[in-house]
C-alpha positions as CSV (number, residue, x, y, z in Angstrom):
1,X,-30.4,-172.8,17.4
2,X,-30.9,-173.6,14.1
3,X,-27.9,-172.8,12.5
4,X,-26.4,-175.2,15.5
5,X,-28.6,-177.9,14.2
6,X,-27.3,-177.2,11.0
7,X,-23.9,-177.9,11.9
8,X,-24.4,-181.2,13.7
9,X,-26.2,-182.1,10.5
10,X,-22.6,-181.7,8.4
11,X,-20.7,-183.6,11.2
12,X,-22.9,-186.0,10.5
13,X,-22.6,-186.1,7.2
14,X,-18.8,-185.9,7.2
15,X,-19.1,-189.2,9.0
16,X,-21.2,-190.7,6.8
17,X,-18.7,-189.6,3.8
18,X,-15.9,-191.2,5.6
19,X,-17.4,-194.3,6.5
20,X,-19.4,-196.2,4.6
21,X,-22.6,-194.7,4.0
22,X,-24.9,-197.0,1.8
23,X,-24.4,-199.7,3.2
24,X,-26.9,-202.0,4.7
25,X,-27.2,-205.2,7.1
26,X,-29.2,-208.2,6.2
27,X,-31.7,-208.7,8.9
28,X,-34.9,-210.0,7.7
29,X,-37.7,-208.2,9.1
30,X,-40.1,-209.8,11.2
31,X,-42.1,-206.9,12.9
32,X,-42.4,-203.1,11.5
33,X,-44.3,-200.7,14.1
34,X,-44.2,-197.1,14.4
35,X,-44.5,-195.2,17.8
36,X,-46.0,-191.9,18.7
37,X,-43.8,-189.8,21.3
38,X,-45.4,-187.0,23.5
39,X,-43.2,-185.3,25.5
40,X,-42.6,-182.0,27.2
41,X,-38.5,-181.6,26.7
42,X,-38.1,-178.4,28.4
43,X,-39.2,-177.9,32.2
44,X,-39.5,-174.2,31.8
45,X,-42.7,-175.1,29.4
46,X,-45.6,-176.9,29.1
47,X,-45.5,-177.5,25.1
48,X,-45.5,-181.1,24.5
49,X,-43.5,-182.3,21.5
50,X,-44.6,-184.7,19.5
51,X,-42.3,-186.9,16.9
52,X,-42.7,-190.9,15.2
53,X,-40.2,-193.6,15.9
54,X,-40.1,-196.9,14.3
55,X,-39.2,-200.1,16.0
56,X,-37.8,-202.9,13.3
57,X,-37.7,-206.4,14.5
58,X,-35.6,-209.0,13.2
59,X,-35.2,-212.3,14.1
60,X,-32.9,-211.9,17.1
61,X,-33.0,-208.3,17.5
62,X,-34.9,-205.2,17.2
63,X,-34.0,-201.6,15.9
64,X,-35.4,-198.5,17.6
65,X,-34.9,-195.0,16.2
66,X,-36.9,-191.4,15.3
67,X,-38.5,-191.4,11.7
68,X,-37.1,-187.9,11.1
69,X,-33.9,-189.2,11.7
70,X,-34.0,-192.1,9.2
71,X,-35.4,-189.2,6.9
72,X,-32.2,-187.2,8.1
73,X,-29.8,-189.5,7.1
74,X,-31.5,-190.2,3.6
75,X,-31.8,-186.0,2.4
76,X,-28.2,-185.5,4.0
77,X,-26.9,-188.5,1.8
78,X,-29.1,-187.8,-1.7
79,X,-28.7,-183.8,-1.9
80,X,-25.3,-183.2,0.4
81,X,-23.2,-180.8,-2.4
82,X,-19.3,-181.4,-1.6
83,X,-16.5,-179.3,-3.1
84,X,-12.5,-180.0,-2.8
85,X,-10.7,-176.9,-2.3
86,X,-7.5,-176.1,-4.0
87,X,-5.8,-176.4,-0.5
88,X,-7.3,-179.8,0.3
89,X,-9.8,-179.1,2.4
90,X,-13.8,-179.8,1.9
91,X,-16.7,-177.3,1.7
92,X,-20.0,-178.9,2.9
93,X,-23.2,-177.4,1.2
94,X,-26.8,-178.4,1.6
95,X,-28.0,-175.0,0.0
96,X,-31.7,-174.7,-0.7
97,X,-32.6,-178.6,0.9
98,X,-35.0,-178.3,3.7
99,X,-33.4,-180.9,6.4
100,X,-35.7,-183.4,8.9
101,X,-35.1,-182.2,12.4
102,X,-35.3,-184.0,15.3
103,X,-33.7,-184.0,18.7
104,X,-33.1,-187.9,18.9
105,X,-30.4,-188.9,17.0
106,X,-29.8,-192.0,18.9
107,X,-30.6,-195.9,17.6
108,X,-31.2,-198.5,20.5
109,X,-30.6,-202.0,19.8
110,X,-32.5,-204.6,21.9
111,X,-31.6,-208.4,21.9
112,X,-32.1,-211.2,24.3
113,X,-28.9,-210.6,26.1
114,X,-28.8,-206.8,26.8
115,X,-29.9,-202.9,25.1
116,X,-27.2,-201.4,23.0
117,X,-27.4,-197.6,22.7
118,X,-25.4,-195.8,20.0
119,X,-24.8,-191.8,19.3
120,X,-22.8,-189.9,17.0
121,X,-20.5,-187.8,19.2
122,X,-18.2,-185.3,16.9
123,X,-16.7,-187.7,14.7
124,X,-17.1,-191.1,16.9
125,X,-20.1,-193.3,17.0
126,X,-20.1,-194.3,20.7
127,X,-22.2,-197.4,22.4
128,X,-23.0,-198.7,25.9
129,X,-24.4,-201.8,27.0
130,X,-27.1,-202.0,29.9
131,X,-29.0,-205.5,30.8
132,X,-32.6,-206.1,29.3
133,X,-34.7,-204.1,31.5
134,X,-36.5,-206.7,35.0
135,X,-38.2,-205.7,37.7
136,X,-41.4,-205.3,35.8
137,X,-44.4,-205.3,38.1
138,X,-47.5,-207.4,36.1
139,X,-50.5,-206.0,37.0
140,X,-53.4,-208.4,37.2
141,X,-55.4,-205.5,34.8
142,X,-56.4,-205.2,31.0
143,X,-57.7,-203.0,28.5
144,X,-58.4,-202.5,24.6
145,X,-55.7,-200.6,23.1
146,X,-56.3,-199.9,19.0
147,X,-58.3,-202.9,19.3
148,X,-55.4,-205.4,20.5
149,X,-55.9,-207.1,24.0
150,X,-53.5,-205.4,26.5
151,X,-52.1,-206.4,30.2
152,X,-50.9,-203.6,32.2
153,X,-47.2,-203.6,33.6
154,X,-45.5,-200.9,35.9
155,X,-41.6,-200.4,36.5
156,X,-39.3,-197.9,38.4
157,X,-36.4,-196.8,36.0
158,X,-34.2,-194.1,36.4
159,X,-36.4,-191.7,38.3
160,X,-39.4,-192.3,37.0
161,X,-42.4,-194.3,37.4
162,X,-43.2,-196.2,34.4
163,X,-46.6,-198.1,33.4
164,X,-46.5,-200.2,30.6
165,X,-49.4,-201.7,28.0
166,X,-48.1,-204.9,26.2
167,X,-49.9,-207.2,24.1
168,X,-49.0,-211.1,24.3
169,X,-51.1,-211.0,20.5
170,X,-48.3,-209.9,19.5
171,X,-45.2,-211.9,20.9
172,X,-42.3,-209.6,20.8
173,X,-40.0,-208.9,24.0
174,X,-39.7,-205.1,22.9
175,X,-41.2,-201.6,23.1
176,X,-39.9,-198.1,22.3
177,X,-36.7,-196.7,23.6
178,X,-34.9,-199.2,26.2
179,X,-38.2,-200.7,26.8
180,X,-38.5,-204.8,26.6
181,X,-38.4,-208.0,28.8
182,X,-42.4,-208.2,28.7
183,X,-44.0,-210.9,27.2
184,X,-45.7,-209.6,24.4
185,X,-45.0,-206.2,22.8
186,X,-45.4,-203.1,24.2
187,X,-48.4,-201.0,23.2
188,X,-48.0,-198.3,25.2
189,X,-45.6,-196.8,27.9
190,X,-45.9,-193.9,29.4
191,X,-43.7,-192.0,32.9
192,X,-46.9,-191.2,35.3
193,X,-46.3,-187.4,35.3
194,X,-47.4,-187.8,31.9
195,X,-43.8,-186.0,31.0
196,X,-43.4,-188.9,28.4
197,X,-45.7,-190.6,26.3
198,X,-45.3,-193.5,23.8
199,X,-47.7,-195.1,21.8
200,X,-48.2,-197.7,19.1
201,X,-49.5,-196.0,16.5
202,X,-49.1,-198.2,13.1
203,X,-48.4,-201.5,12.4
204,X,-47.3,-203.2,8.8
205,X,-49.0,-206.4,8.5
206,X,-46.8,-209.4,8.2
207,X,-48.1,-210.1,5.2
208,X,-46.4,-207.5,3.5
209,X,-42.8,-208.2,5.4
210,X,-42.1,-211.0,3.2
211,X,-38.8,-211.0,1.4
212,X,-37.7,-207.3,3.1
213,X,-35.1,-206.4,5.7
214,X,-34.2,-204.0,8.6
215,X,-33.5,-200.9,6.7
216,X,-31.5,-198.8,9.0
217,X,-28.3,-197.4,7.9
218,X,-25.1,-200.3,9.3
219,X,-23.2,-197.1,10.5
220,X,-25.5,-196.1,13.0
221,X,-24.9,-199.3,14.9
222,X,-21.4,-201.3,13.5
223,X,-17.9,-200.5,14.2
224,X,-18.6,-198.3,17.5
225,X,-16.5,-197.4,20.0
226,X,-17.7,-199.1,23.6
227,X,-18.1,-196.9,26.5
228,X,-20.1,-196.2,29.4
229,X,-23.3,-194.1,29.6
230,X,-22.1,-191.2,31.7
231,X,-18.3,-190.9,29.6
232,X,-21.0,-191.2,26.1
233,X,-23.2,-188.2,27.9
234,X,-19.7,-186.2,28.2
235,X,-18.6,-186.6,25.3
236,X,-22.0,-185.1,23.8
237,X,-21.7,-182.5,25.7
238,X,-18.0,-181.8,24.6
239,X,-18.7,-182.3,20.6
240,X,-21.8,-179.8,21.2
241,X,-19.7,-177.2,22.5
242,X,-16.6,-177.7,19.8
243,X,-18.9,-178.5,17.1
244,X,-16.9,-176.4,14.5
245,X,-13.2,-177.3,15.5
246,X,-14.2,-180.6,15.1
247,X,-15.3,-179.7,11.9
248,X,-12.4,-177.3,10.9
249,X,-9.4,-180.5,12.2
250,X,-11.2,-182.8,9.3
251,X,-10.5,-179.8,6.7
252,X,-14.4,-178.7,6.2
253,X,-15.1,-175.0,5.5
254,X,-18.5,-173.9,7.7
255,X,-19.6,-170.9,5.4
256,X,-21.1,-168.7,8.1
257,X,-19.2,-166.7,10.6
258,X,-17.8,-167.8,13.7
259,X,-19.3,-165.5,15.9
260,X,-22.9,-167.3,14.6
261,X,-21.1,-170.2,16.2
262,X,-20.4,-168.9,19.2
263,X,-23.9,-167.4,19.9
264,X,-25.5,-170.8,19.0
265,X,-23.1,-172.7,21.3
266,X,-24.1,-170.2,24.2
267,X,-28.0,-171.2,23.2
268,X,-27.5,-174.4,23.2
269,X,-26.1,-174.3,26.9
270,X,-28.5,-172.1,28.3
271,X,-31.3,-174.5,26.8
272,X,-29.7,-177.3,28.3
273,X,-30.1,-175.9,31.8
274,X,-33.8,-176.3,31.3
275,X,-33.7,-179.8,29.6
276,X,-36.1,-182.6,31.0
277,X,-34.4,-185.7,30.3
278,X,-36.4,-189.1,29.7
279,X,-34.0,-190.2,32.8
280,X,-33.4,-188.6,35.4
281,X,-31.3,-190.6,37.2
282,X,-28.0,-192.3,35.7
């Protein structure tokens, strides 16, 4: 498994070479949170992962993706060791640097108008759209949450029974993952099996947001190509299982063996059987 991570973490990283890596929009920052995810990813299991996620608002939209990932992206870019061979082709080499893992890769982009979800898949950054999320229940029920007011909201999405904390103190239409359309921001969310879990764990005063913007990477959200969710999903699945052709067609020497490859690939599908999705129905 993790010599599979490994290689997702070179795609990756080819993609940022041949793009445009450093580069930066310029949304001002209104709203900096971080979340707290508990979940239990594998059925066969009861160990609850645990991983942070920061939500950056700006002034029309908001930016949701895993801390680990933003850490990802900034070790693969500072310590990535690239060497042109004589017959063209490009060894990738992150020798002796300890990577951030993380199984969310994703960013999700909320606006006023709909949720924009974006993934590397091989060498293609996909996106679909989907609507702001309605059909929020308000519950006429409140409670102290990290000592901000809270008003309780429940909603049925994609197999599972959501209840929802959101704060009008703080008057943001978002929350983690696809989560917004409430009329505050949300505190905490969580499925009622108790599978998944998010909560607001930090918050950076507004004091300190003056004269900063959204720092999150422009080529994890620009220039994507627009599909739907289940084509996005199959073309995951596809770029998992071919992770080192698509590799080896861009001219990038994988300095381990192929059967490694191989084995890892038959991992990967046999963890995937077991895999407890945050939706459950598409």
């Amino acid at each position: 498994m993790y010599y599979y991570k490994k290689l997702i973490t070179l795609l990756i990283l080819l993609y940022s070479i041949l793009s445009y890596a450093h580069s930066y929009e310029k949304d001002t920052l209104q709203g900096d949170f971080t979340y707290r995810l508990k979940a239990r990813l594998n059925r066969q299991t009861d160990y609850i992962h645990e991983e942070l996620f920061s939500l950056q608002v700006s002034n029309n939209r908001a930016f949701f993706t895993s801390v680990q990932s933003l850490k990802r992206d900034s070790v693969i870019e500072n310590s990535l060791q690239t060497t042109k061979n004589p017959d063209g082709s490009i060894s990738l080499s992150l020798a002796g640097v300890s990577v951030p893992k993380t199984r969310f890769l994703s960013t999700i982009v909320q606006s006023n108008e709909n949720v924009q979800y974006f993934q590397l898949a091989g060498m293609s950054l996909l996106t679909y759209k989907q609507p702001v999320m309605n059909g929020w229940k308000l519950i006429n029920e409140s409670k102290i949450i990290n000592t901000l007011h809270c008003k309780k909201a429940e909603l049925s999405y994609r197999g599972r029974i959501w209840v929802a904390w959101y704060s009008t103190e703080i008057p943001f239409p978002y929350g983690p993952y696809k989560f917004g359309g409430l009329p505050g921001l949300i505190i905490k969310i969580a499925d009622e099996t108790g599978d998944f879990d998010f909560e607001l764990v930090k918050s950076v005063p507004s004091a300190e947001l003056k004269g900063k913007s959204v720092k999150i990477n422009k080529r994890r959200y620009t220039e994507a190509i627009e599909t739907t969710q289940s084509k996005l999903e199959q073309a995951l699945k596809t770029a998992r299982e071919n992770t080192a052709a698509v590799l080896a067609s861009y001219g990038t020497t994988i300095l381990k063996g192929q059967e490694i490859v191989r084995q890892r690939e038959r991992e990967q599908k046999q963890n995937l059987a077991y895999d407890n999705p945050i939706e459950l129905e598409k």
